[in-house]
C-alpha positions as CSV (number, residue, x, y, z in Angstrom):
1,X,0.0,0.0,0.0
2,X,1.4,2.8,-0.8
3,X,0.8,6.8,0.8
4,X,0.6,10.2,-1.2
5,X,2.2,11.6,2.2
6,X,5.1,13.9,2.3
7,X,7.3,12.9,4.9
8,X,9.8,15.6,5.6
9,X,13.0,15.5,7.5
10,X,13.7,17.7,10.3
11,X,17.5,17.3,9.6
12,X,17.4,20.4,7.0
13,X,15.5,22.5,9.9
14,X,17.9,21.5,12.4
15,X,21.2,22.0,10.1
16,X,20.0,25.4,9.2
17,X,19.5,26.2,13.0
18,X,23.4,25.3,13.8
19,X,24.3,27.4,10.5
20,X,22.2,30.4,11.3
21,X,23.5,30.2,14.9
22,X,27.3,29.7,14.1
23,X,26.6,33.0,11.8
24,X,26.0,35.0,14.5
25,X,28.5,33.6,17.0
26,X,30.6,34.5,14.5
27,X,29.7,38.5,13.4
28,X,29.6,38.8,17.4
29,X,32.8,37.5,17.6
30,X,34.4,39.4,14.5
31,X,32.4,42.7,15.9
32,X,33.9,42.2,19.1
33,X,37.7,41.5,17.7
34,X,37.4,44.5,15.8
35,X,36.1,46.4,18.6
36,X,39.2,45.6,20.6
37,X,41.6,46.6,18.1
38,X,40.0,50.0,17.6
39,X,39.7,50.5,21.6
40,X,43.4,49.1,22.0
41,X,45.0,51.1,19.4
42,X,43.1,54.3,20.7
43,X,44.5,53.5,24.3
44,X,48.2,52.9,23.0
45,X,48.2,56.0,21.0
46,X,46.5,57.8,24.3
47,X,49.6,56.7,25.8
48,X,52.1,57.8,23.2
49,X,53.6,54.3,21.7
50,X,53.0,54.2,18.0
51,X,54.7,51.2,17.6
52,X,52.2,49.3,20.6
53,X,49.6,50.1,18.6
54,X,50.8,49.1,15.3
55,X,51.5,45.6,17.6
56,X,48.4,45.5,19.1
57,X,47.0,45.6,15.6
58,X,49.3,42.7,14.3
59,X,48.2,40.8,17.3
60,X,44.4,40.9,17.3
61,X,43.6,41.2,13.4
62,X,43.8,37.3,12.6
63,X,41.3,36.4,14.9
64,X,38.8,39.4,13.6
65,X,39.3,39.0,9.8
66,X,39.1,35.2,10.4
67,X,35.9,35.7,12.2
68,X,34.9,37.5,9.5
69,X,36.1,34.9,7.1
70,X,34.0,32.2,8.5
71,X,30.8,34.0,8.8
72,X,31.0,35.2,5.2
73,X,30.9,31.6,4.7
74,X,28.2,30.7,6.4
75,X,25.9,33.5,5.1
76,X,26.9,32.3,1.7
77,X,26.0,28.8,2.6
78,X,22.5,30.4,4.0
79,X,22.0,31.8,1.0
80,X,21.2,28.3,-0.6
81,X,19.1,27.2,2.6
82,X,15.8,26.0,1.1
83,X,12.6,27.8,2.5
84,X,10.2,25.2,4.6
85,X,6.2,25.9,3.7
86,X,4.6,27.4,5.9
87,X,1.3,25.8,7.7
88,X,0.9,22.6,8.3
């Protein structure tokens, strides 16, 4: 017997739940890297040393641009997400 019933998998939901949730881990993070370089090169040039600032720079922009590497990523791999119907 067979049935003219769609069954759908929740795996696609759930997958674009960990994907849409990485994404923003990751803007907050790359947001919040940035944030600290600006803030830490402000304070370094406050106190008069260039050069700590140019460090301070080398130090944290890595971890920011590869924050904003990832979620880049992840929005582009949003982008093909499939919409669910709505209702029922």
């Amino acid at each position: 017997m067979s049935s003219t019933v769609n069954q759908t998998s929740a795996r696609p939901a759930k997958t674009a739940r960990i994907t849409t949730f990485l994404f923003a881990l990751c803007v907050v993070f790359f947001i919040v890297a940035g944030a600290a370089i600006v803030v830490g090169q402000i304070a370094a040039l406050a106190a008069g040393t260039a050069t700590g600032a140019r460090h301070w720079a080398t130090a944290l922009a890595p971890y920011a641009f590869g924050g904003a590497s990832v979620a880049g990523l992840l929005a582009f791999a949003l982008s093909y997400r499939t919409q669910e119907p709505e209702g029922d």
